[in-house]
C-alpha positions, 0 to 999 in steps of 0.5 A: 469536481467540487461545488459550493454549498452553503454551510446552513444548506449543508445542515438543514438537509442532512439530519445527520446521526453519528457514526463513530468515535473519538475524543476531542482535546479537552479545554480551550485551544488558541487560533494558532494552536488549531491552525498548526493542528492540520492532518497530514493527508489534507496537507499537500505535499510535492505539488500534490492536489490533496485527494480529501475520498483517499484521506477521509478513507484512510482516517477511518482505518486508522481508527480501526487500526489504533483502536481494534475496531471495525467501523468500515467493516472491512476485514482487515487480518493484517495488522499493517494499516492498509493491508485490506486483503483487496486484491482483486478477483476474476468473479467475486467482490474486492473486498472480503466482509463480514456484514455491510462494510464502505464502499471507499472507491465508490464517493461523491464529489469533494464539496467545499462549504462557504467557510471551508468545511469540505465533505464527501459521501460513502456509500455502505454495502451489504451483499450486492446492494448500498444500504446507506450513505455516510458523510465524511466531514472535515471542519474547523479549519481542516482541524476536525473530522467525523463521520456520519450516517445521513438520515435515510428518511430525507427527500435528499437521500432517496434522490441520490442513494440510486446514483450509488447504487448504480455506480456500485454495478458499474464498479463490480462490472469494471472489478471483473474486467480488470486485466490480470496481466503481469504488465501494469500498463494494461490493468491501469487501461482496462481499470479505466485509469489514467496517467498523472504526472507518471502515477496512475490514477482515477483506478475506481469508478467515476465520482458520484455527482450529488445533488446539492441542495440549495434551499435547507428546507424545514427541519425534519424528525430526529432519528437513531443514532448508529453505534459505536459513534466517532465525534469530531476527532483532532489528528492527535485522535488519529495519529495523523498530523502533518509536520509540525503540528503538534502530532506524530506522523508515522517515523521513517522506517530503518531497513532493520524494521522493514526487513522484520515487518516483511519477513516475519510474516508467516507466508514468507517464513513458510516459503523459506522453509520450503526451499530449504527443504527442497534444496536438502531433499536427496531426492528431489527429482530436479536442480531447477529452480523454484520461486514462491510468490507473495501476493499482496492478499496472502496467498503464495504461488510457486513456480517451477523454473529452470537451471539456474534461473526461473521466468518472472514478471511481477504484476499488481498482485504481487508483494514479493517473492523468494526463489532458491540458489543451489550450491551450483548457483552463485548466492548473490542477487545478479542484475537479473534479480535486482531488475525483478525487485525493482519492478515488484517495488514498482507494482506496491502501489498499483492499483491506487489503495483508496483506504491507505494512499501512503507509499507502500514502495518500502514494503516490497522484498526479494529473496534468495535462499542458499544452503547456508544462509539467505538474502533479501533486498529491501527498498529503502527510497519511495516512489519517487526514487525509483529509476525508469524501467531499464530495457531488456538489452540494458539488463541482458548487458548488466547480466552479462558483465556480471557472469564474466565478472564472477567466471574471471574471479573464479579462474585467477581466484578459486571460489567466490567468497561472500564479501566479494559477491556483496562488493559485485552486489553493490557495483551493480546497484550504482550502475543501475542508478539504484545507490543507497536505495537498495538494502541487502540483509543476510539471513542466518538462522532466523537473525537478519544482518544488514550488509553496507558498503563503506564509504571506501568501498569496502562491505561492512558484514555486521557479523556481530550486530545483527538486526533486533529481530 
């Protein structure tokens, strides 16, 4: 909901204190030169109402991120922006802090000034209770933000600080109660989410009505100022401006570096030597398969399977997995596994992250690990290429021709040989409407080696022009 406020109203109610900060471009700039300076996460984009809570949360990590601070007060141990070690948890809070950090899933309604200043407001946590409410603020035409810590000496704060707080409750009940099943649609019914042009959203409690006062009342005593401070910062200070204006916006990421962010990490590192030395162990008790989950927070959890192929869904928590293919298996990903992996890209962005809304499809992986060497696949698309859920029968079909492929190579042929397999590899992606969207990269003492398919069909080994890993 959105509601409009007069720009003197806004200011002479809130005696605010500054909460953080950044500096302001030096100098006069001319109209055009503002107007082309917008920030990417307020500028729409494929029909997209803009989120300003989602944008405002974001920024602020951002500026953690650039400048190794911790204003939101998350503790944030992953150095990929977004990565707010927030899964979720049976019984305790989503969000691990030290000290009082923001509540960004908790916000008010988004208020638009009479000039087009727009502001939402935060509420901040310590413990169970909201200490304090900070106003995100957007002015200059969309060109300027800041942050601010809202007077708590004000008739207008204690009117409103008890509809956060009991909107913080009603949040950790809703957090507790969140399905743990490995299926997306029920968490997205038990968060309370709905379905908006094929995405889930509105994952959080509702938004906090304030009220907005409409006579500015008489001018109240100056108070503390809170540190560190972030004045008004352009989006060059954030390193979020949307195309064309003058800033750089985050580059497209080739499958060489998605590979290293996702497979340098020390969980997976640790899950591949694992399954190496299983599958060397003499003395291992069974040939059955074992799969080592990624989860999105951190942890790894191993699942013992059977012969040949082991059961799994992913769910919201999932980042993604690595599971062993022994000298009796084929080291090639069936449909099977390409299926799996489209389906942990699907949960990357489930539930909605209300500190960083970009789309973490790409940071999804699926591995294999063989006695001589590994695959990963690696998704090069967004969201939006994602191909609808195939039905079990598709899949089951997919898997059977794939068998039957292989068996009928291996009667006219002897063994399979790796650039056939990664041929067969490449059918199947075109089959599954997956074609140019899907990265295979080969894994060979540590070195990654991107595995293409020629325009004529052949496979492009790169054996001699590994990733610069």
């Amino acid at each position: 909901m959105r509601k409009k406020l007069l720009y003197t109203s806004l200011w002479g109610i809130l005696t605010l204190s500054l909460l953080s900060s950044c500096r302001t471009e030096d100098g006069a700039i001319t109209q055009k030169q503002v107007e082309n300076k917008r920030f990417a996460v307020f500028t729409p984009s494929n029909g997209k109402t803009v989120n300003y809570a989602n944008g405002f949360a974001f920024l602020m990590q951002q500026y953690d991120n650039l400048h190794k601070t911790n204003l939101t007060g998350v503790v944030n141990n992953n150095p990929v922006i977004g990565n707010l070690n927030a899964s979720i948890n049976k019984n305790t809070s989503v969000i691990k802090t030290l000290g009082s950090y923001i509540e960004f899933r908790i916000h008010s309604q988004t208020i638009t000034g009479e000039n087009g200043d727009k502001w939402v407001v935060f509420p901040k946590i310590e413990g169970n209770r909201v200490i304090g409410l900070v106003l995100a603020f957007l002015s200059n035409k969309e060109t300027k933000v800041s942050y601010k810590a809202i007077d708590n000496q004000t008739e207008w704060y204690n009117d409103n600080i008890g509809k956060f707080q009991d909107a913080f409750i009603n949040f950790q009940k809703r957090s507790k109660i969140l399905n743990l099943s490995a299926s997306i649609n029920p968490m997205a019914d038990g968060a309370g989410c709905q379905k908006e042009n094929g995405e889930y959203v509105d994952c959080g409690i509702q938004e906090v009505i304030i009220t907005v006062p409409k006579n500015p009342g008489t001018p109240l005593p100056p108070v503390t100022i809170i540190i560190p401070i972030i004045d008004p910062g352009t989006c060059n200070d954030f390193q979020n401006c949307a195309p064309g204006g003058g800033g750089s916006s985050l580059p497209p990421i080739d499958p060489c570096t998605r590979a290293r962010l996702a497979l340098s990490a020390d969980n997976v590192k640790k899950a591949i030597e694992d399954l190496k030395k299983r599958m060397n162990d003499p003395n291992k008790k069974t040939n059955n398969e074992q799969l080592h989950i990624i989860r999105k927070d951190g942890n790894t959890v191993v699942v013992d399977g059977k012969q040949n192929h082991v059961e799994f869904s992913p769910d919201i928590y999932t980042k993604g997995s690595v599971h062993d293919h022994d000298k009796l298996g084929q080291p090639m990903f069936p449909p099977h596994d390409i299926n799996t992996f489209i389906n942990t890209v699907r949960v990357q962005n489930y539930p909605p992250d209300p500190i960083d809304p970009t789309d973490k499809s790409g940071e999804a992986f699926l591995g294999i690990v063989t006695p001589n060497y590994n695959y990963f696949m690696i998704f090069n698309g967004t969201k939006d290429d994602i191909p609808p859920m195939y039905g079990a029968g598709v899949v089951n079909e997919y898997q059977t021709s794939f068998r039957m492929r292989i068996e009928k190579y291996k009667i006219y042929n002897g063994p399979v040989p790796d650039n056939v397999l990664q041929q067969i590899f490449f059918e199947y992606l075109d089959k599954m409407g997956l074609s140019g969207k899907v990265s295979l990269i080969k894994q060979i003492n540590g070195s990654n080696y991107p595995i293409t398919k020629n325009p004529d069909g052949t496979i492009n080994n790169n054996s001699t022009n590994p990733c610069n890993n």
